[in-house]
C-alpha positions in Angstrom: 0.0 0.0 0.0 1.2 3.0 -0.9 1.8 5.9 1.5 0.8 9.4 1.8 3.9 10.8 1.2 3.6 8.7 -2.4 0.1 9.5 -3.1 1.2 13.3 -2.6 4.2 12.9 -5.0 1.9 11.1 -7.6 -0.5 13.9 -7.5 1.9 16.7 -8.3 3.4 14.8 -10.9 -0.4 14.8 -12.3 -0.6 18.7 -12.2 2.6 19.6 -12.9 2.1 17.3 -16.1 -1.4 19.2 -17.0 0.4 22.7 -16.4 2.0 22.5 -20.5 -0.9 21.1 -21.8 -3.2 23.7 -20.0 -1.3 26.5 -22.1 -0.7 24.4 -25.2 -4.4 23.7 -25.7 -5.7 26.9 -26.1 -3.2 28.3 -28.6 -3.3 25.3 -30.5 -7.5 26.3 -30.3 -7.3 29.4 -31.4 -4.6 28.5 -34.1 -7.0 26.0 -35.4 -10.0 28.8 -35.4 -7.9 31.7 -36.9 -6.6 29.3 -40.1 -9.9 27.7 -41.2 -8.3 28.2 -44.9 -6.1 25.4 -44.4 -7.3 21.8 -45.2 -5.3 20.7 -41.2 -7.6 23.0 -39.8 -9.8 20.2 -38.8 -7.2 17.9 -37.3 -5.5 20.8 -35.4 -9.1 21.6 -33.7 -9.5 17.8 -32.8 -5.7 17.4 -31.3 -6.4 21.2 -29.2 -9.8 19.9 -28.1 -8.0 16.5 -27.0 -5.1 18.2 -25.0 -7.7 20.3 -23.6 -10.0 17.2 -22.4 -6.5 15.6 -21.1 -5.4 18.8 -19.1 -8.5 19.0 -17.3 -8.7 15.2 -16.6 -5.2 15.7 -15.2 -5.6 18.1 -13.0 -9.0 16.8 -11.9 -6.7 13.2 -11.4 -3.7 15.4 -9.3 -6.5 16.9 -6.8 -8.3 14.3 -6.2 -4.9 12.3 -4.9 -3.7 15.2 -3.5 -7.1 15.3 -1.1 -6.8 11.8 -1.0 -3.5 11.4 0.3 -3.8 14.3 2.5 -7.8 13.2 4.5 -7.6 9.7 3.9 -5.5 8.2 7.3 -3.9 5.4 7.7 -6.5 2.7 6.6 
């Protein structure tokens, strides 16, 4: 079982891993919406969207063992 002290670790390596991806989304978002001319505009707005959906689920995924390593005791 792991301990807290792991869990904790684990979870900042979740958030710092959705800090990139939290900036590189959006700009690849907007890049897709300001070049609709191209013929990659439609895979560029898939991949954004997708590192978008993967930043929140990571951070989401760091929290929750963050709170989990820090209220659950010793069980």
């Amino acid at each position: 079982m792991s301990t807290n002290k792991d869990l904790l670790s684990k979870g900042v390596k979740h958030l710092f891993a959705a800090l990139p991806l939290m900036f590189i989304g959006p700009s690849l978002f907007y890049n897709a919406l300001m070049n609709k001319h191209t013929n990659w505009h439609y895979l560029v707005l898939v991949i954004a969207c997708s590192i978008c959906i993967a930043s929140v689920f990571l951070a989401f995924k760091g929290l929750q063992t963050i709170i989990k390593s820090l209220f659950d005791g010793d069980k």
